[in-house]
C-alpha positions as CSV (number, residue, x, y, z in Angstrom):
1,X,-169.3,-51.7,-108.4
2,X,-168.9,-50.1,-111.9
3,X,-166.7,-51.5,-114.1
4,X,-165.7,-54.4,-112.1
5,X,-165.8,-57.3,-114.0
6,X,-165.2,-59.8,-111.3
7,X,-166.3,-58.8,-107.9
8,X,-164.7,-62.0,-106.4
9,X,-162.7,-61.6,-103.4
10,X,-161.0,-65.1,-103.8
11,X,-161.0,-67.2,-107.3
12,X,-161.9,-67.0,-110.5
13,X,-164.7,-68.4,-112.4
14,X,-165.2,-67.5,-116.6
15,X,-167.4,-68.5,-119.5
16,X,-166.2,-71.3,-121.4
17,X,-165.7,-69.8,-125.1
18,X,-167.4,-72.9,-126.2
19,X,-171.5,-73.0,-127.6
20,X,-171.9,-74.8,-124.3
21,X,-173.1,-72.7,-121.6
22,X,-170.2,-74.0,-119.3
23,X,-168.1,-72.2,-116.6
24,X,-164.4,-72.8,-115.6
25,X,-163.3,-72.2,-111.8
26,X,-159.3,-71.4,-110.5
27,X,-157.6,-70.1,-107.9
28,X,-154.0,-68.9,-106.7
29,X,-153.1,-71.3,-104.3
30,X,-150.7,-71.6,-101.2
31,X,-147.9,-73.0,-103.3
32,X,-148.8,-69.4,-105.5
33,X,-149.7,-71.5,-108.7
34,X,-153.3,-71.0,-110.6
35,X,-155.1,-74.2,-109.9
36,X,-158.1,-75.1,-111.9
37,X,-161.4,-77.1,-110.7
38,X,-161.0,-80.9,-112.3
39,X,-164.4,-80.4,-114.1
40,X,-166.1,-77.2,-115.4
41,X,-169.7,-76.5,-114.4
42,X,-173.4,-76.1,-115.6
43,X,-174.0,-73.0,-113.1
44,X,-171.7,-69.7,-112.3
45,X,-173.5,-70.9,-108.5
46,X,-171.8,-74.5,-108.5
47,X,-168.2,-72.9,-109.6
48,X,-168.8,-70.4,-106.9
49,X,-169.2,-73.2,-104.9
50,X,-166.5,-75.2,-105.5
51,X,-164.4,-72.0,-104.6
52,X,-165.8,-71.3,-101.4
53,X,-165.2,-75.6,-100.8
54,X,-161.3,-74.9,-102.2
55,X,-161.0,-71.8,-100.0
56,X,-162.8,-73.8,-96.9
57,X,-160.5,-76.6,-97.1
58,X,-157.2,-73.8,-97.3
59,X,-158.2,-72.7,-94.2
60,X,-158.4,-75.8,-93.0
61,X,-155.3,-76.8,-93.5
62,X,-154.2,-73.9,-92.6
63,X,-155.6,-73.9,-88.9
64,X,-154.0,-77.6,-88.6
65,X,-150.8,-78.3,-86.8
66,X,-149.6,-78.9,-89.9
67,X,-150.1,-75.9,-91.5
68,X,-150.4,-75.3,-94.8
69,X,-147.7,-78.5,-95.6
70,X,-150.9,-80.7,-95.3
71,X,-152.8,-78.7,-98.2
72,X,-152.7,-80.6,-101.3
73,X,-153.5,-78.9,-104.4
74,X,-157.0,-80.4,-106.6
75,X,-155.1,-81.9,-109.2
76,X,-153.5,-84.5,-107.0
77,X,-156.6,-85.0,-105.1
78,X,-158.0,-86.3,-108.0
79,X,-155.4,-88.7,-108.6
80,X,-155.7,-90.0,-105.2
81,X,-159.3,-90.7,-105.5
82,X,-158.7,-92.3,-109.2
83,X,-155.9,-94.4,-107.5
84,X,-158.4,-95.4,-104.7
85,X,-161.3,-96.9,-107.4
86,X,-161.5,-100.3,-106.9
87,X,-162.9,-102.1,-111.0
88,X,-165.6,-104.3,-110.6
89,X,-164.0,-107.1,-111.1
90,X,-161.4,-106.5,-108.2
91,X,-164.6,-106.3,-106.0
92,X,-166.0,-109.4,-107.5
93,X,-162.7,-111.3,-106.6
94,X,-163.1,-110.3,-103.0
């Protein structure tokens, strides 16, 4: 594929412009806003990864009776799991 810079069929994944040798991954996502991976990545391979998990759980939600109202985009995923942590010191108390 000459002159194709970025044979990916879903995603996209690019060099940070840092000195560290660190790659960023997005997508488009239902909701037609670029979303972008909540960490960036030692490997191009574990970006690619986190596409094909991204794209995985689209179609997912997708497939689900729901539909894609059940998809929830990375960012707030995060938050979720953040809200979730239980400190230390709550677990101590219980």
């Amino acid at each position: 594929m000459a002159g194709k810079k970025n044979p990916r069929e879903w995603g996209s994944i690019r060099k940070q412009p840092t000195r560290s040798a660190r790659f960023q991954a997005s997508y488009v996502g239902p909701d037609l806003r670029r979303h972008f991976a909540p960490i960036t990545f030692d490997s191009k391979m574990m970006a690619e990864r986190w596409l094909n998990k991204e794209k995985d759980r689209i179609d997912r939600c997708a497939a689900s009776d729901e539909g894609l109202s059940s998809w929830k985009p990375p960012e707030v995923i995060t938050e979720e799991i953040k809200a979730e942590a239980v400190s230390v010191a709550d677990y101590a108390r219980r």
